[in-house]
Structure formats: structure tokens, C-alpha cells
C-alpha positions as a printed NumPy array, in Angstrom:
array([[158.35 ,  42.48 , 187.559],
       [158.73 ,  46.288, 188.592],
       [160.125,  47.187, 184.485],
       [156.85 ,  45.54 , 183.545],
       [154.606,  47.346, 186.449],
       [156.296,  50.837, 185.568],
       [155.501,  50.273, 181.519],
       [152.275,  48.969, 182.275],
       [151.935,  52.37 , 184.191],
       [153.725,  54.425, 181.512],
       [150.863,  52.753, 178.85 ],
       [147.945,  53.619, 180.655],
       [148.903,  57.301, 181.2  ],
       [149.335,  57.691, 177.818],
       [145.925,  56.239, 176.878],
       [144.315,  58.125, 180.477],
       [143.272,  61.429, 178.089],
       [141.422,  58.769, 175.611],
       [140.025,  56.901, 178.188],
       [138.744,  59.934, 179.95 ],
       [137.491,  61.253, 176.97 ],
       [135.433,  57.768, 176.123],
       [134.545,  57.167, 179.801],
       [132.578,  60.729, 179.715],
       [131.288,  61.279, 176.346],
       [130.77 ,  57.35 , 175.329],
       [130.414,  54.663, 178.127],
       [128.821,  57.381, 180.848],
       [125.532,  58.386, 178.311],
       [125.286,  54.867, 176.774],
       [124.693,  53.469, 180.595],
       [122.626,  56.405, 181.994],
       [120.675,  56.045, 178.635],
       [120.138,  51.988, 179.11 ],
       [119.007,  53.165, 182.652],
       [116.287,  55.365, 181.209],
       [114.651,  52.892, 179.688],
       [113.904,  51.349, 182.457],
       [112.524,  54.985, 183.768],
       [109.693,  57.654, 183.687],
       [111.442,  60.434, 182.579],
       [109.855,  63.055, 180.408],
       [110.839,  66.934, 179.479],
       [108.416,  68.072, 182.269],
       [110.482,  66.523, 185.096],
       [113.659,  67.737, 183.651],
       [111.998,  70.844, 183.649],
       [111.142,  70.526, 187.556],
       [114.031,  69.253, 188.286],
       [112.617,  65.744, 189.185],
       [114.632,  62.846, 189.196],
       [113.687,  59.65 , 187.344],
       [111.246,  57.721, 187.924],
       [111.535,  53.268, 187.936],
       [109.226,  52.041, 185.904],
       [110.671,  48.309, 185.708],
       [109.604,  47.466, 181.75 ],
       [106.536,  49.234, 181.231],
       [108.491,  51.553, 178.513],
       [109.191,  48.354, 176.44 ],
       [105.723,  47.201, 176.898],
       [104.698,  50.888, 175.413],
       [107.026,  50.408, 172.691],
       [106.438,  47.24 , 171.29 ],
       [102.643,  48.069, 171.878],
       [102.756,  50.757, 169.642],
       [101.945,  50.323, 165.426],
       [104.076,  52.904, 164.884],
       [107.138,  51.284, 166.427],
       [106.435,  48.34 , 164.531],
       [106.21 ,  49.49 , 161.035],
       [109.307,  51.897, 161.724],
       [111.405,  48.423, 163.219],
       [110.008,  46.304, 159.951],
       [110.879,  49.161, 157.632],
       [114.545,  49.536, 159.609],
       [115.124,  46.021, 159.109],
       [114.076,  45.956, 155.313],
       [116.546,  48.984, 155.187],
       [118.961,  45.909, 155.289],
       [118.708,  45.115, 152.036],
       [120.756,  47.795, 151.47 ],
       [123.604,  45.995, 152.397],
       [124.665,  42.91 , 150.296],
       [124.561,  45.196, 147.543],
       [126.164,  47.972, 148.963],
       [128.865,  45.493, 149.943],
       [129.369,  43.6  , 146.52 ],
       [129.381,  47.066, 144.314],
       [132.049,  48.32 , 147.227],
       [134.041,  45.414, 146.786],
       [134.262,  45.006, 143.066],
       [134.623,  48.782, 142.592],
       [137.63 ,  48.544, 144.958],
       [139.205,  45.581, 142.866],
       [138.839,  47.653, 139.999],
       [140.984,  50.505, 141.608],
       [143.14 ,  48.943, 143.477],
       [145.454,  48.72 , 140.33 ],
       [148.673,  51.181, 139.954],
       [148.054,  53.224, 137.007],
       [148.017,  56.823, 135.874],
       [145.231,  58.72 , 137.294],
       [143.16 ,  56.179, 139.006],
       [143.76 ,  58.651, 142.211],
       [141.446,  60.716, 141.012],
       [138.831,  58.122, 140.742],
       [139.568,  56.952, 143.841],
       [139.043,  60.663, 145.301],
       [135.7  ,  60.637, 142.862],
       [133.818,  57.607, 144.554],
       [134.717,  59.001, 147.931],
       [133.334,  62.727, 147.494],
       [129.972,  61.372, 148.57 ],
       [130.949,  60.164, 151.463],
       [132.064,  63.885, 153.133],
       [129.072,  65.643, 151.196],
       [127.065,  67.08 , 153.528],
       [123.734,  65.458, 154.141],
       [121.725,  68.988, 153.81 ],
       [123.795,  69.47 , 150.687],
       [122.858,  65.896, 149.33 ],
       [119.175,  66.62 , 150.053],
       [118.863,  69.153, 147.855],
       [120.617,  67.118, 144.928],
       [118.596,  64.088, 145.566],
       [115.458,  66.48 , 145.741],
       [116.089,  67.401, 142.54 ],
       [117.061,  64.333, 140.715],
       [113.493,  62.715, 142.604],
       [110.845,  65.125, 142.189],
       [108.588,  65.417, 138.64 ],
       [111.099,  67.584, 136.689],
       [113.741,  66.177, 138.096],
       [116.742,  64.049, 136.316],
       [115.21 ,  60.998, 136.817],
       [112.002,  61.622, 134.978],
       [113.822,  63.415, 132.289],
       [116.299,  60.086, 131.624],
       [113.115,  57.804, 131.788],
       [111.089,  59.888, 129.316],
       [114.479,  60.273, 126.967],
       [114.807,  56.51 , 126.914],
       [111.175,  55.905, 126.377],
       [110.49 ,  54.382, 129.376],
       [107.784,  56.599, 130.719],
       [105.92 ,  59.62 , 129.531],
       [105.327,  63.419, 130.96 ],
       [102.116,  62.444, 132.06 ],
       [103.093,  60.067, 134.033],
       [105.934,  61.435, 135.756],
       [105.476,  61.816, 139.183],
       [107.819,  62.921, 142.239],
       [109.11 ,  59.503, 143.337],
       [109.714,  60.969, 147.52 ],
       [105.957,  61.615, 147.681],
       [105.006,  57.589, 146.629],
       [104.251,  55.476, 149.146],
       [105.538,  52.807, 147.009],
       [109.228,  54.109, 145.619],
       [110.031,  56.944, 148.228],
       [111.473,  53.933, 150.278],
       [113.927,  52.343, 147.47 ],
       [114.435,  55.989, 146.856],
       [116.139,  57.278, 150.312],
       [117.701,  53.376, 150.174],
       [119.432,  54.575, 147.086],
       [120.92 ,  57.992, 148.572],
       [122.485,  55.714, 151.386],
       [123.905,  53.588, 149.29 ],
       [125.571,  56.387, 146.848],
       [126.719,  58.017, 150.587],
       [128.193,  54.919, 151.94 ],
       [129.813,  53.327, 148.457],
       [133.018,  55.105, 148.563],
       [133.377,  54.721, 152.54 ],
       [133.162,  51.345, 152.205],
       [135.57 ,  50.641, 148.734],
       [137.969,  52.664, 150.91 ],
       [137.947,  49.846, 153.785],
       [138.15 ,  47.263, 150.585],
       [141.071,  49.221, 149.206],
       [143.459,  49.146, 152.138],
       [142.514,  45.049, 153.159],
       [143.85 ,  44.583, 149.013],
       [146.644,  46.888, 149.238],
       [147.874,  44.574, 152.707],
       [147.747,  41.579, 150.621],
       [151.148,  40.007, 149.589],
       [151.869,  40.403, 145.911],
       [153.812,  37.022, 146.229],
       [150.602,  35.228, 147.082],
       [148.84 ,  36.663, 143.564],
       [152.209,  35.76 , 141.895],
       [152.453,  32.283, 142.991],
       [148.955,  31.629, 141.718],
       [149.422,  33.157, 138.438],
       [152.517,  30.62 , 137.852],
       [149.907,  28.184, 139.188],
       [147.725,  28.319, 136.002],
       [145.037,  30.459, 138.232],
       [142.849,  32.116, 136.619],
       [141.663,  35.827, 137.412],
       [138.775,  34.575, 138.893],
       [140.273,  31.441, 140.609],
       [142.668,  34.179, 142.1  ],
       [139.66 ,  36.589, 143.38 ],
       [138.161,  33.366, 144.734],
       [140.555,  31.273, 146.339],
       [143.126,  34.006, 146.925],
       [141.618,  37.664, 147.78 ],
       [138.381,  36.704, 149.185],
       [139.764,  34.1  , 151.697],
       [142.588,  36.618, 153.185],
       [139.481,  39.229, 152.571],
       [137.423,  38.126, 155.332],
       [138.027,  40.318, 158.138],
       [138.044,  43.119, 156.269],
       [134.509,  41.677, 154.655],
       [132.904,  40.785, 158.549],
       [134.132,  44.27 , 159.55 ],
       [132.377,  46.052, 156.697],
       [129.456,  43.508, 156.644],
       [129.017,  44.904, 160.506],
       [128.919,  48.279, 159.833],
       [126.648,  48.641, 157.375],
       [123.938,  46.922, 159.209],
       [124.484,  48.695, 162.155],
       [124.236,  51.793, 159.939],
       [121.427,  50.809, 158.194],
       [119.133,  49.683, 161.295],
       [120.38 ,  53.516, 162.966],
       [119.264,  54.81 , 159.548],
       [118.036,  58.931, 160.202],
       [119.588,  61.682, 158.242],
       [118.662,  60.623, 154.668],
       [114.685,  60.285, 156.438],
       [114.811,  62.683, 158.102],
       [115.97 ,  65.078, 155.47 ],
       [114.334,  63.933, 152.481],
       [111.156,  62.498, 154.008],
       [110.752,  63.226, 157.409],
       [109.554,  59.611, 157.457],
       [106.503,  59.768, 155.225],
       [104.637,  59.682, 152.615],
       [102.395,  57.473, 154.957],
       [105.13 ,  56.532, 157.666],
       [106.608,  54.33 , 154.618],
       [109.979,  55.541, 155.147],
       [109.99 ,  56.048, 158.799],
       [112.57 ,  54.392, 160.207],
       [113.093,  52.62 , 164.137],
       [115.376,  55.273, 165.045],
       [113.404,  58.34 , 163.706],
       [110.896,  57.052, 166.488],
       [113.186,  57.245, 169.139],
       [114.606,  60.674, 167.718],
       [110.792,  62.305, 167.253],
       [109.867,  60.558, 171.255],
       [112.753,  62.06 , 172.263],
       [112.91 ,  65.642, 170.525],
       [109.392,  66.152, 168.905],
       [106.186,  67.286, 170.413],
       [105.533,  67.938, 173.636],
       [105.871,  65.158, 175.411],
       [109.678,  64.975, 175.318],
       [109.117,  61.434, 176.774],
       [113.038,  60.389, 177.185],
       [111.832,  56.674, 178.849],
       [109.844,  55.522, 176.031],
       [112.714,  56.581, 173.327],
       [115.652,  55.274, 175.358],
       [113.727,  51.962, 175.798],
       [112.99 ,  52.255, 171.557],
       [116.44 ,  52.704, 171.537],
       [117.352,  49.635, 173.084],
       [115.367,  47.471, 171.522],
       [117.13 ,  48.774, 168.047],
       [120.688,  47.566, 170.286],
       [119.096,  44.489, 170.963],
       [118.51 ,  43.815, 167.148],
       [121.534,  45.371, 165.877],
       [124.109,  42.726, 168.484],
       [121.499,  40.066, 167.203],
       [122.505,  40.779, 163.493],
       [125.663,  41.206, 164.54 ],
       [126.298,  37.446, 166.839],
       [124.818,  35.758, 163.195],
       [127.599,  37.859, 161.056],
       [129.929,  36.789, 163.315],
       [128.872,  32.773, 163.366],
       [128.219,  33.147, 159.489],
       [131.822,  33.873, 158.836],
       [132.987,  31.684, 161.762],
       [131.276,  28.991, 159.851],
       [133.298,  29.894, 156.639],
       [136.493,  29.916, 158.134],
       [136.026,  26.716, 159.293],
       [134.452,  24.808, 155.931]])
């Protein structure tokens, strides 16, 4: 009993600087920042160096009052179609490298170079490729699919500039995600693959009944962070479109960023309370992920 006691002891002093760290920077904001929702707390008390104010629920009843919260939740949670396809092109990309041969470290290093591009340096690329001279125009007019005339810059549409900033989050999160799918192959037994080759199995048979079975925590994990990634959504919005033309690409938490940062109002109840209902949504999401592949496990 006192060996056990004196390594549970020696454990949790080696995981007391973590801990610290995660108790002060993590679990401290996230639970002053749930308490501010339930708060009137705007940049003009901080600035008197008023306390908060309870407000019981009247921020929630503000934010789900208000259009513009609405059309920024809707368009977050159409921002989820983002993510079966980001997961399927991540996943069959990663089958494709996951084989030993000369050089395919390179394109391995390749697909993930978006993923630590910087977002202003993206931007700018994007920017280009989108706008009326840009790349895109040029390949549609070169393949006949369009003419000069009716090129036009595809951020300032109300109509594309939403599939648009969808499809600079998908090239940014591709090779995060086939990197995740790489290592859950690589930890797959080759005996396993073997065995159902001598089986008669065919390549597909083996993908099917062999990879995407052992797969599955690796394919719940990923499944879970992209939709948590695309319902918190911001950079690619904020730098591309700053959420228009005509709020279509504004996003659920660009309203909690611009109630929070923008204007004058600096109204830190409101966007913590926004920001909770985006929580609320995103562990929703999340509980059907989780029964979905429960469920699959157990057919």
C-alpha cells in the first residue's frame, strides 16, 4: 500500500507542471468564461473596474434573438459539409501513401505544407487564385467553360464566396488530417493484410473488412475534430471575407469574436453566452458521432 501511495505521489509531481499549466491557461478561462455568460459585463466596466454583473439568461435570450446570430449559427453548421469530404479525400490520400517506396516522403511532406502555411500567407494566395484575374478564371476561360466577360471575383458573390473560403479549409486541413490516417495504417499489423490476401481478399474486400474496421478510432477521432473545427470556423473569414459579401460567410464564432473585440460595445456577456451556445452544438454533434460509431461497432 505505501510503494503504491509513494508512486502514485511520484506520478502526479511529474504531471504537477502540466497540470498547473492547464489548470491556469485552460480549465480557469473556460469556467470564468461559462460564468460570463451568465453576466453583464462589457469593456466599460472593465474599464471602471466594475465587477460583473448576474444577469441569469438574458444574454442567451439576446443571442438567439438576434438575425445575425442566426444566419452566422446556420451558415457555421452548413460549414459542416466540409467534413465528409474532407474526411474521405484524407483517408484515401493516406492509403495511397502509406506504401514504402522511393520518394513518397516527399509527397507526404507536400500534402502537409498547407497545413503550417500561415493563414495571412494563404490569404493572399487564395486572393489571388479567387479574384477576376485570378487562376481560377484563367483555367475556366482556357477550358472553355466561361468567358472574360463573365469572370467575376468569386469572394465578392454572395452565392460562391461561401464554397469558396469552404475550399481554403479544406486544402488547410487535408494534410493534417491524412497525417492522423497515416499513423492509425502504419499501427496496423501487416499479418492481418497478409492473412487476407491468402484468403482470396480482394483489395477492396481488404480496405473494407480489414482497414476500415481496425480504422475506427482513428476515423471517430478525426470525424470529431473536424466538426469541432468547422463549427469554430474564423481565420479563413475573417481573413478573406471578414464575413461578407452580405453576412454570407459570417460564421457563429466571428459573432462572438466581433461582440467581443469589435466596436464599442466590447459586450463580453453577450459573446461568452454566443460562445456557449456554439459548445452546446459542437458536444451535441459530438454525443451523435460518438453513438453513430457506437452503433457500428456493435452491427
Amino acid at each position: 500500500m505505501q510503494v503504491h501511495w509513494r508512486q502514485s505521489l511520484m506520478s502526479y509531481t511529474f504531471l504537477a507542471p502540466a497540470l498547473i499549466l492547464l489548470a491556469v491557461f485552460t480549465f480557469y478561462p473556460l469556467l470564468y468564461g461559462a460564468y460570463l455568460g451568465f453576466t453583464e459585463y462589457s469593456g466599460a466596466r472593465f474599464a471602471n473596474h466594475l465587477p460583473p454583473q448576474w444577469v441569469g439568461l438574458r444574454n442567451f435570450e439576446t443571442v438567439l434573438g438576434d438575425p445575425l446570430f442566426r444566419t452566422a449559427l446556420a451558415n457555421s453548421v452548413k460549414y459542416l459539409l466540409v467534413v465528409p469530404a474532407l474526411q474521405l479525400a484524407s483517408l484515401a490520400v493516406a492509403v495511397l501513401v502509406a506504401k514504402n517506396i522511393p520518394g513518397i516522403a516527399l509527397f507526404r511532406a507536400a500534402y502537409y505544407v498547407p497545413v503550417i502555411t500561415s493563414v495571412s500567407l494563404a490569404a493572399v494566395m487564395w486572393e489571388w487564385v479567387f479574384n477576376r484575374e485570378g487562376t481560377l478564371n484563367w483555367l475556366l476561360k482556357a477550358l472553355h467553360l466561361t468567358t472574360p466577360e463573365a469572370a467575376f471575383g468569386w469572394l465578392n458573390s454572395e452565392h460562391w464566396a461561401f464554397w469558396a473560403v469552404m475550399l481554403v479549409t479544406f486544402w488547410r486541413g487535408f494534410g493534417y488530417y491524412m497525417v492522423l490516417y497515416l499513423a492509425g495504417l502504419q499501427a496496423i499489423p501487416e499479418e492481418l493484410e497478409e492473412a487476407a490476401i491468402l484468403d482470396g481478399a480482394s483489395a477492396w474486400q481488404r480496405f473494407w473488412r480489414v482497414t476500415v474496421p481496425l480504422m475506427r478510432p482513428t476515423i471517430l477521432l478525426c470525424t470529431l475534430l473536424s466538426t469541432i473545427a468547422a463549427l469554430r470556423v474564423l481565420e479563413e473569414v475573417l481573413v478573406l471575407t471578414n464575413g461578407g459579401p452580405l453576412n454570407s460567410t459570417y460564421t457563429a464564432l466571428m459573432y462572438v469574436y466581433a461582440k467581443a473585440f469589435q466596436g464599442f460595445d466590447f459586450d463580453y456577456g453577450v459573446a461568452s453566452a454566443a460562445g456557449l451556445v456554439v459548445a452546446l452544438v459542437a458536444l451535441l454533434l459530438s454525443a451523435l458521432n460518438f453513438r453513430f460509431f457506437h452503433r457500428e461497432e456493435q452491427a
